[in-house]
C-alpha positions as CSV (number, residue, x, y, z in Angstrom):
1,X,0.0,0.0,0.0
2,X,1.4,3.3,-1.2
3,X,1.9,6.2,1.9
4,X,0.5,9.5,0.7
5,X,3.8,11.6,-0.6
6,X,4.1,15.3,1.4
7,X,4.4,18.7,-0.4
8,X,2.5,18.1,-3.1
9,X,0.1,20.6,-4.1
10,X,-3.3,20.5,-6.4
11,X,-3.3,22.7,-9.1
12,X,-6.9,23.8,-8.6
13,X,-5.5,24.5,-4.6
14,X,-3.8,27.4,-2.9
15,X,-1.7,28.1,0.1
16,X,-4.9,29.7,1.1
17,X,-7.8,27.2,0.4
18,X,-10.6,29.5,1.7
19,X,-10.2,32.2,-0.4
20,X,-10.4,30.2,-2.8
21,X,-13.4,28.7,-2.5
22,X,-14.6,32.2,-2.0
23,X,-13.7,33.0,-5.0
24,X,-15.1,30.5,-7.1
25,X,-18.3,31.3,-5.1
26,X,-18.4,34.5,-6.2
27,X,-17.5,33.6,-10.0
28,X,-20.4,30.8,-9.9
29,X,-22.6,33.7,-8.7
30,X,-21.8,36.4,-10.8
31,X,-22.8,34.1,-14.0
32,X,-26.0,33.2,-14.9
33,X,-27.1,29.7,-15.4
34,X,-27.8,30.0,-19.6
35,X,-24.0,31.1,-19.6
36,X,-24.4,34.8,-21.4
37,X,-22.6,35.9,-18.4
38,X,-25.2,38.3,-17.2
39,X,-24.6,38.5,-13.7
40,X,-27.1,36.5,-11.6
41,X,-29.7,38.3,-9.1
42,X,-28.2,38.3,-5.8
43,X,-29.9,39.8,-2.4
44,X,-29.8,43.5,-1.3
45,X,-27.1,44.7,1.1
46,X,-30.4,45.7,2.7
47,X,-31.6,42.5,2.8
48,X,-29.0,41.1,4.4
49,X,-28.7,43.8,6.8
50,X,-31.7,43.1,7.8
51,X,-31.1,39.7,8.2
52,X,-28.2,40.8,10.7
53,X,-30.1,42.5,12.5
54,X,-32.7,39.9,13.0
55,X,-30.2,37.5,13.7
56,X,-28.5,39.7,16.9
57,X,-31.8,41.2,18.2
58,X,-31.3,40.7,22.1
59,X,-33.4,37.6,23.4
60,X,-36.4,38.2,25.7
61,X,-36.1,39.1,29.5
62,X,-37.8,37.0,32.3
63,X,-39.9,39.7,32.7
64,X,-41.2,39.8,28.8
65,X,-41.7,35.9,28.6
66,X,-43.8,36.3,32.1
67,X,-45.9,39.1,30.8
68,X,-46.7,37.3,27.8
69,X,-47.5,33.8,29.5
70,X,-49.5,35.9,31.9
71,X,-51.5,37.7,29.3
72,X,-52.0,34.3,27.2
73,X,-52.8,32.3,30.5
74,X,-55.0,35.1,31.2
75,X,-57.3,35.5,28.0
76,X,-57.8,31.6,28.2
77,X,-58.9,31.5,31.5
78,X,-61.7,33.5,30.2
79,X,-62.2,31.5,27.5
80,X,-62.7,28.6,29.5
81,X,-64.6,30.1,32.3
82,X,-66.7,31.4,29.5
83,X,-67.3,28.0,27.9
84,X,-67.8,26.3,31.1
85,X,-71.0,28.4,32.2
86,X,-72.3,28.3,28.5
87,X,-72.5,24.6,29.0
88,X,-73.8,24.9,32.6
89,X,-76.9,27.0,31.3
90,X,-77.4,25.9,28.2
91,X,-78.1,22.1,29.3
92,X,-77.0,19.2,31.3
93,X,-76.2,17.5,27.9
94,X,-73.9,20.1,27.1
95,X,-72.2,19.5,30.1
96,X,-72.1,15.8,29.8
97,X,-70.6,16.2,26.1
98,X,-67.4,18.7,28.1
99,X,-66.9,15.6,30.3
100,X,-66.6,13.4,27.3
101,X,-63.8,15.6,25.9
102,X,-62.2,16.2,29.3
103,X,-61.7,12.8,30.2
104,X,-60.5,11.8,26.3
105,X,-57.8,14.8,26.7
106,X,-56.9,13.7,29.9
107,X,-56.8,9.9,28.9
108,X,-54.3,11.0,25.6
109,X,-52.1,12.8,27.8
110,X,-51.5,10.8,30.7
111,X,-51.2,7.5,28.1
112,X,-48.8,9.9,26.2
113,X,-46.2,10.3,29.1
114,X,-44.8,7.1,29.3
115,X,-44.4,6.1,25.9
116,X,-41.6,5.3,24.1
117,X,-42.0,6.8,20.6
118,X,-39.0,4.7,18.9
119,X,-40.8,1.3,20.3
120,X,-44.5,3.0,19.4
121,X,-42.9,2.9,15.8
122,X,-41.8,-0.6,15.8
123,X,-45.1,-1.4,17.6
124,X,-48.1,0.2,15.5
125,X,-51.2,-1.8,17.6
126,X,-50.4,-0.1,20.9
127,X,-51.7,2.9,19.8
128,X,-54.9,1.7,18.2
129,X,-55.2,-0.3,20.8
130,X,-55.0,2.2,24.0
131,X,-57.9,3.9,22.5
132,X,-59.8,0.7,21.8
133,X,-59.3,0.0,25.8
134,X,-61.2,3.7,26.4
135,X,-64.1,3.0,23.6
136,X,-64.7,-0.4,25.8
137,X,-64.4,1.4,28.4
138,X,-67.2,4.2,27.9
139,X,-69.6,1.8,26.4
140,X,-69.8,-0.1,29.2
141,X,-69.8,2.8,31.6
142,X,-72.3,5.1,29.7
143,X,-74.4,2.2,29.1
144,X,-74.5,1.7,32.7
145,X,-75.9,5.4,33.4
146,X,-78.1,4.8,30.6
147,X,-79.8,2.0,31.7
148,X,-80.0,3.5,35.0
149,X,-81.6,6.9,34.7
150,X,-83.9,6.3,31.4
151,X,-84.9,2.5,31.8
152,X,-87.9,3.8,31.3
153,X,-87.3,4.7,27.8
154,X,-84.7,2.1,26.7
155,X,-86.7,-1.2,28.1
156,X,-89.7,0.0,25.8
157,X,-87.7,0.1,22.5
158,X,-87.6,-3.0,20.3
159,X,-83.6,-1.9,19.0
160,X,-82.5,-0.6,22.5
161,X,-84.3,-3.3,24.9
162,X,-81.7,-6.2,23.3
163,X,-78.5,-4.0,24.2
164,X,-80.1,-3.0,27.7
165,X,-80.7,-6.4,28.7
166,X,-77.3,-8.0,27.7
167,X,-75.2,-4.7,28.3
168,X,-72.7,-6.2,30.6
169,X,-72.2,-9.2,28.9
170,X,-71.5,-7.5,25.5
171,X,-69.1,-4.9,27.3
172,X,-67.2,-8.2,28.6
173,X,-66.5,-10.0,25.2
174,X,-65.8,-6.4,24.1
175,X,-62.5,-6.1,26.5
176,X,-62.1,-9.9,26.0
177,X,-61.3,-9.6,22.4
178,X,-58.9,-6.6,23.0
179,X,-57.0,-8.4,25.6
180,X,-56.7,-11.7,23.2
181,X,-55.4,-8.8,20.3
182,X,-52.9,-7.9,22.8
183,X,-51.7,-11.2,23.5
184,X,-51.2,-12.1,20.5
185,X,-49.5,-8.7,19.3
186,X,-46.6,-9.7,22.6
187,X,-43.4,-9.3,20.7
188,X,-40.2,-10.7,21.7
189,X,-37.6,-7.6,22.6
190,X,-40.5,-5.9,23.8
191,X,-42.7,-7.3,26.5
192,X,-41.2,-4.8,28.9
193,X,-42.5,-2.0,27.3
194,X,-46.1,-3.9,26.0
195,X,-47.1,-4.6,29.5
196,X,-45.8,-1.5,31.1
197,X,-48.0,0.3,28.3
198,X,-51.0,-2.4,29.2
199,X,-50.6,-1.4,33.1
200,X,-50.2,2.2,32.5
201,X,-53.7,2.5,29.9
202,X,-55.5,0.7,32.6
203,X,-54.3,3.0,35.5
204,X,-55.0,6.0,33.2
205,X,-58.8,3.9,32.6
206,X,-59.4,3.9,36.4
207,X,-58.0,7.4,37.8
208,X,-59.6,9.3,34.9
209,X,-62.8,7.4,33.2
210,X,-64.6,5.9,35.7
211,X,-64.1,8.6,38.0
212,X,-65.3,11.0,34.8
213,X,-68.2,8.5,34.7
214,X,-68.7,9.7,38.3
215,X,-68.9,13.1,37.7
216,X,-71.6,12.7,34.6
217,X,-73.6,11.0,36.9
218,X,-73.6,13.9,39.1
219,X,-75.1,15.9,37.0
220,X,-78.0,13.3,35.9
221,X,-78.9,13.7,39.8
222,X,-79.0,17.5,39.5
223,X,-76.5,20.4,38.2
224,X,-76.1,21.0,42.3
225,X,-74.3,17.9,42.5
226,X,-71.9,18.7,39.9
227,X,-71.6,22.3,39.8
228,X,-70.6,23.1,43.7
229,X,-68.3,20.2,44.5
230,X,-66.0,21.7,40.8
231,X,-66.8,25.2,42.3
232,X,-65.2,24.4,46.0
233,X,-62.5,22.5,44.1
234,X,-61.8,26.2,42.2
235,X,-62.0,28.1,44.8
236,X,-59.9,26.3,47.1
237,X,-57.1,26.9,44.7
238,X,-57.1,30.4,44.6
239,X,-57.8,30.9,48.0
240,X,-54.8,28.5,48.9
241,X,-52.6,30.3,46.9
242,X,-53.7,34.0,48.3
243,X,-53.8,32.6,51.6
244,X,-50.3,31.4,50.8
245,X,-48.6,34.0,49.6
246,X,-50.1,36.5,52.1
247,X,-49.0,34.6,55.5
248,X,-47.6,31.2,54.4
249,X,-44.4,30.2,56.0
250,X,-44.7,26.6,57.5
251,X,-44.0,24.2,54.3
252,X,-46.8,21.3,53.7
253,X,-45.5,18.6,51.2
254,X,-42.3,18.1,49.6
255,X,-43.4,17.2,46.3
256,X,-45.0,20.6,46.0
257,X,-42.8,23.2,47.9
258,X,-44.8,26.3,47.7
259,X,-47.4,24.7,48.9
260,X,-47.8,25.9,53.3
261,X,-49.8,25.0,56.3
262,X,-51.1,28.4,56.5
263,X,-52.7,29.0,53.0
264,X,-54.0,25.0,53.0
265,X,-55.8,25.7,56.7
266,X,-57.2,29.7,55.2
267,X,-58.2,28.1,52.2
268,X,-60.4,25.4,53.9
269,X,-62.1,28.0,56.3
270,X,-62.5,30.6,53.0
271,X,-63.8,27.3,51.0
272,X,-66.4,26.6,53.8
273,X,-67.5,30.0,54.0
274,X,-67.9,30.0,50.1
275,X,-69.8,26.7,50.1
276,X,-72.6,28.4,52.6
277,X,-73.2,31.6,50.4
278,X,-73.1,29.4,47.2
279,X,-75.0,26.8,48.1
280,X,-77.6,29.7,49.6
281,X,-78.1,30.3,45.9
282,X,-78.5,27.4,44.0
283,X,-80.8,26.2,46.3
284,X,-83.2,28.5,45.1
285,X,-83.5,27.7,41.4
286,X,-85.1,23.8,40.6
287,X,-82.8,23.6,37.5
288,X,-80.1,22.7,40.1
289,X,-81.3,20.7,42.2
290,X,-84.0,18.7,40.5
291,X,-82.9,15.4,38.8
292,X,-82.8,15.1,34.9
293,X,-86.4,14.4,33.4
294,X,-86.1,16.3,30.4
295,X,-82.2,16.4,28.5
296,X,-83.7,19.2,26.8
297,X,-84.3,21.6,29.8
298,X,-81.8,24.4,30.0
299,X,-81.9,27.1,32.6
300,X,-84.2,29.3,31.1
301,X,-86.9,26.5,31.1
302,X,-85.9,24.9,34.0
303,X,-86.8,21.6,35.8
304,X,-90.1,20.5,37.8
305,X,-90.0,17.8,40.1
306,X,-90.6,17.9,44.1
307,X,-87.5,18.9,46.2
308,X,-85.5,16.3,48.0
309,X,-85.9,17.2,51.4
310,X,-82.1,18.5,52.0
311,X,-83.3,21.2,50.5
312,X,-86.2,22.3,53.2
313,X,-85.2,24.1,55.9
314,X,-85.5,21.7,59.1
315,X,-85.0,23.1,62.6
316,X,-82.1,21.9,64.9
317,X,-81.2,21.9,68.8
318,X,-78.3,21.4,70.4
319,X,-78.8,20.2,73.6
320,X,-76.3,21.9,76.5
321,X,-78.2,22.1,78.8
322,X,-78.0,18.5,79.5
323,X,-74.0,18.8,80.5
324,X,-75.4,21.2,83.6
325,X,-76.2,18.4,85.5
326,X,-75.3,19.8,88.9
327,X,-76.4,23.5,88.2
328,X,-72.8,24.7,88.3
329,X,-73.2,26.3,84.6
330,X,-76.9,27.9,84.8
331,X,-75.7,30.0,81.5
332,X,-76.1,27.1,79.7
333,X,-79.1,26.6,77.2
334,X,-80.6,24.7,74.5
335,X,-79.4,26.4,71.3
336,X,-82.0,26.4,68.5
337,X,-81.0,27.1,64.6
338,X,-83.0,26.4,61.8
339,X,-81.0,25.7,58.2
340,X,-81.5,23.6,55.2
341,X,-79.9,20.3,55.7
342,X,-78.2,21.0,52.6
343,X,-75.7,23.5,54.0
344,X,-74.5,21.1,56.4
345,X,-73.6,18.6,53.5
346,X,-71.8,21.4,52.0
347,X,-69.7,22.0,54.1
348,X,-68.5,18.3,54.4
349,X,-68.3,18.4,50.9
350,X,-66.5,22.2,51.4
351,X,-64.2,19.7,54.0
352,X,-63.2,17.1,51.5
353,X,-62.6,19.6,48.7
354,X,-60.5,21.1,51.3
355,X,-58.4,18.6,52.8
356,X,-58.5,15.5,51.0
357,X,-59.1,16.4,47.0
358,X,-55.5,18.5,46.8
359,X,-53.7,15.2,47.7
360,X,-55.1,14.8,43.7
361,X,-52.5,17.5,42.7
362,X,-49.7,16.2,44.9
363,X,-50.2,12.7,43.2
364,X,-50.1,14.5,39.7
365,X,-46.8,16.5,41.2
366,X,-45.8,13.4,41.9
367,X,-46.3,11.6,38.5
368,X,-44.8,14.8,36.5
369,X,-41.8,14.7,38.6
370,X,-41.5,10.6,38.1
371,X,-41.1,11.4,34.4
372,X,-39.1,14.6,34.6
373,X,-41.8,17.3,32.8
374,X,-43.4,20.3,33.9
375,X,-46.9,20.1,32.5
376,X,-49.0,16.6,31.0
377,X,-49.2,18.3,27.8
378,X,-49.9,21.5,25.5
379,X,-53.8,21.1,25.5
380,X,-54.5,24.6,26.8
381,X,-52.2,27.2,25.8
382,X,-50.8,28.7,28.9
383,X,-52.0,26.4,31.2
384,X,-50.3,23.7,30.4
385,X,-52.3,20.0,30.0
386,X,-55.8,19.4,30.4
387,X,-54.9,17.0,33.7
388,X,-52.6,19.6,35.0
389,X,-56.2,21.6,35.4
390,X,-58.1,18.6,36.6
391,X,-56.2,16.3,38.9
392,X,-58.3,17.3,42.2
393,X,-61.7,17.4,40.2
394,X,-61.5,13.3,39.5
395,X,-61.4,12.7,43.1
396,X,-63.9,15.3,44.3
397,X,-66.5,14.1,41.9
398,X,-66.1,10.7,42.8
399,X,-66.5,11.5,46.8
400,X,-69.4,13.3,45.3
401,X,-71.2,10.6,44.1
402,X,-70.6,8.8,47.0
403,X,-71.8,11.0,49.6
404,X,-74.9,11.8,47.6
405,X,-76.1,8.3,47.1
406,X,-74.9,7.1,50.8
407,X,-76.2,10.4,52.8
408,X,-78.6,12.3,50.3
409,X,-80.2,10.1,47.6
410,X,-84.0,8.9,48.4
411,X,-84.4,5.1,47.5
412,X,-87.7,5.3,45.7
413,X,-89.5,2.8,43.2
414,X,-89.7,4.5,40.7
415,X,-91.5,3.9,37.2
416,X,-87.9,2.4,35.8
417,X,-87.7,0.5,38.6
418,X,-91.1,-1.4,38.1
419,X,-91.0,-1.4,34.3
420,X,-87.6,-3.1,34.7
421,X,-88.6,-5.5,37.4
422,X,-91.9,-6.3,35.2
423,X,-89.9,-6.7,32.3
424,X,-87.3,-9.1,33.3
425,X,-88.5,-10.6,36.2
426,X,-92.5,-11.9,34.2
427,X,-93.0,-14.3,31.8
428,X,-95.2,-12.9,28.6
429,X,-97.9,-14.0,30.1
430,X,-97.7,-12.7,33.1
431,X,-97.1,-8.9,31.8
432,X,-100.4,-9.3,29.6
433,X,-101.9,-9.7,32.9
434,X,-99.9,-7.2,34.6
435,X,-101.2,-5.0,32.1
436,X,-105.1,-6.2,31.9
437,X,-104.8,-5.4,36.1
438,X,-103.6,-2.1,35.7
439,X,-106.3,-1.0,33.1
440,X,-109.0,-2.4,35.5
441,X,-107.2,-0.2,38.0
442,X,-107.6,3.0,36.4
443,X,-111.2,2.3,35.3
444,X,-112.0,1.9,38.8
445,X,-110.3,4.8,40.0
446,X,-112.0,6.8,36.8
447,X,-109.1,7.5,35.1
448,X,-110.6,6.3,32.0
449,X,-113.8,4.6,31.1
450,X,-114.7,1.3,30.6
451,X,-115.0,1.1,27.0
452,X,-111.2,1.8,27.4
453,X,-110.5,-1.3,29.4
454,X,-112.9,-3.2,26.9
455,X,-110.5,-2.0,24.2
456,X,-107.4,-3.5,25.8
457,X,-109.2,-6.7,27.0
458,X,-110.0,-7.2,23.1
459,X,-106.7,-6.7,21.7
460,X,-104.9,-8.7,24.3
461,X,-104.9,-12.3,24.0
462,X,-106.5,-14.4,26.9
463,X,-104.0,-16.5,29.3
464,X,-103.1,-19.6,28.3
């Protein structure tokens, strides 16, 4: 093998190789490409000036970058506020539909976090199916609400009655056929990162769609039940953070350092406070507390139905006088107050959304610090993601549901209830009579006539 000989020069070379390029750069530019040697269009020295002064204008202070996140945060805090009461008043199925979304941004985002986009290249059905795993997962859940707030309508319908009545059991061969796709997608080289994914979608499935599905069915028992548990949520986050910045000094949690005793214990007494005047007014209007009868009522039509009795005021006594036993305290007495129950329930609920629902946010501090980001995503433009807005809410509407249907709810038959029971619990032959003993019912209680009960009786067919 020959050695490369020293000192030898290319003729098309110079001492000084740069400007020698240059100059062939500026030859190839000055002639055109035909070859008539007209000199090629170049850019302006102005042009280029300004592209020098472009290029060295001075980057932005902290104090420019914090105006403008403030005044972008700021307009889309409107934007949202706005869009959240437009839904409040203009129907609970508006509302229902920004739940839908909610959860679906929340579910991308979360899922988004802990993949691995080289592997998601290699392995194309992950994606496809982590959002099979939340379609499954809504059909079952919203079928459940379905069937249990308008029975009364499905159970009567000759397409719906079929997908009422073997709901469940469709929902399971539904997540049986996704989990047999993803056993049979399990790829050598990557089963680490297939059932990290599979643990991670069905985390995301429990901490953010059921406990969506919670909240919807809040506000199928009345806007009340929806509206001031998000509300005490709120406002325990801005009065925490006044409350904090005013006289906090004692830190609360590690994982979120600016959070202090002082602003966590004012916001709770604020948040009560707030959940006495606010629940004051709702009370007053039927479209918040009634349950959905009509999906087309909006606040301007409102709701009929007879108040649950939270919402009466009732009278109360504490009893002291009854720890004066030996006469020793005669300024003790019986102290009488008279409130709606309700108020008392809001406050619990002021209590939880208080003390226990931030622990939500300290999880998701927790989650975002696991992975080494600031924010779950982009979704609102100076906010950050939709879950960085919506960690507590999950949790409080959950305790929601909870409390209303443990403490509040009245367990009455209703006509859902007996259709249902009628339905699935009678033979055919048993409903026809079900139905001929009704019709002699209301003709005896006149509330038709007997040629009314004749008709039935006629079209019926007799009991075998």
């Amino acid at each position: 093998m020959t050695k490369p000989r020293r000192g030898v020069r290319f003729p098309n070379r110079s001492a000084n190789g740069h400007a020698t390029l240059e100059a062939r750069r500026s030859s190839m530019s000055e002639v055109s490409e035909d070859g008539t040697g007209a000199p090629m269009k170049t850019r302006g020295s102005s042009q280029l000036d300004n592209i020098q002064e472009k290029a060295q204008d001075p980057p932005q202070s902290d104090y420019e970058k914090k105006k403008a996140n403030f005044l972008v945060r700021t307009f889309w805090t409107f934007v949202m506020i706005g869009g959240f009461f437009g839904a409040l008043f203009s129907g609970h199925i508006y509302i229902i539909v920004c739940i839908t979304v909610v959860q679906i941004v929340c579910f991308k985002e979360v899922i988004a976090i802990a993949s691995v986009p080289s592997k998601a290249r290699d392995l194309k059905a992950i994606k496809s199916l982590n959002w099979y795993w939340l379609a499954t997962t809504m059909y079952f859940l919203y079928g459940e609400s379905v069937i249990y707030y308008f029975k009364h309508i499905v159970l009567v319908d000759r397409v719906l009655l079929p997908f009422a009545t073997h709901h469940r059991f469709i929902s399971f061969v539904l997540y049986v056929i996704g989990f047999v796709f993803f056993v049979a997608n399990l790829r050598a080289g990557h089963l680490k990162f297939q059932f990290t994914n599979f643990a991670w979608t069905h985390m995301a499935l429990y901490l953010i769609v059921v406990q969506a599905h919670f909240t919807m069915n809040n506000v199928l028992e009345g806007m009340i039940w929806f509206f001031l548990p998000a509300s005490l949520v709120i406002t325990n986050d801005i009065f925490a953070y006044v409350c904090g910045i005013t006289f906090g000094r004692t830190q609360l949690i590690k994982l979120s350092p600016k959070k202090t005793v002082e602003g966590f214990v004012g916001a709770w007494i604020c948040t009560i406070i707030w959940a006495f005047l606010l629940t004051n007014v709702l009370m007053r209007y039927k479209y918040f507390i009634c349950p959905v009868n009509d999906l087309g009522a909006n606040v301007f039509t409102g709701l009929e139905c007879d108040p649950n009795p939270v919402f009466k005021p009732q009278t109360y006594t504490i009893q002291l006088s009854s720890l004066n036993s030996g006469n020793y305290m005669p300024f003790l007495r019986d102290i009488q107050f008279t409130t709606e129950p309700m108020q008392i329930h809001a406050m619990i609920l002021a209590t939880f959304a208080s003390l226990i629902a931030p622990f939500g946010g300290f999880f998701a501090s927790g989650l975002k610090r696991t992975f080494k980001i600031k924010d779950f995503g982009d979704s609102i433009p100076g906010h950050g993601g939709m879950t960085d807005r919506m960690d507590c809410q999950f949790i409080m509407g959950c305790f929601a549901f909870m409390y209303y249907h443990n403490f509040i709810a009245q367990h009455n038959v209703g006509l859902g209830d007996v259709m249902s029971l009628a339905i699935w619990g009678l033979s055919p032959e048993e409903q026809i009579e079900l139905v001929k003993g009704m019709t002699k019912f209301l003709e005896n209680q006149g509330t038709w006539g007997p040629e009314v009960s004749s008709c039935i009786d006629q079209a019926l067919p007799a009991r075998q």
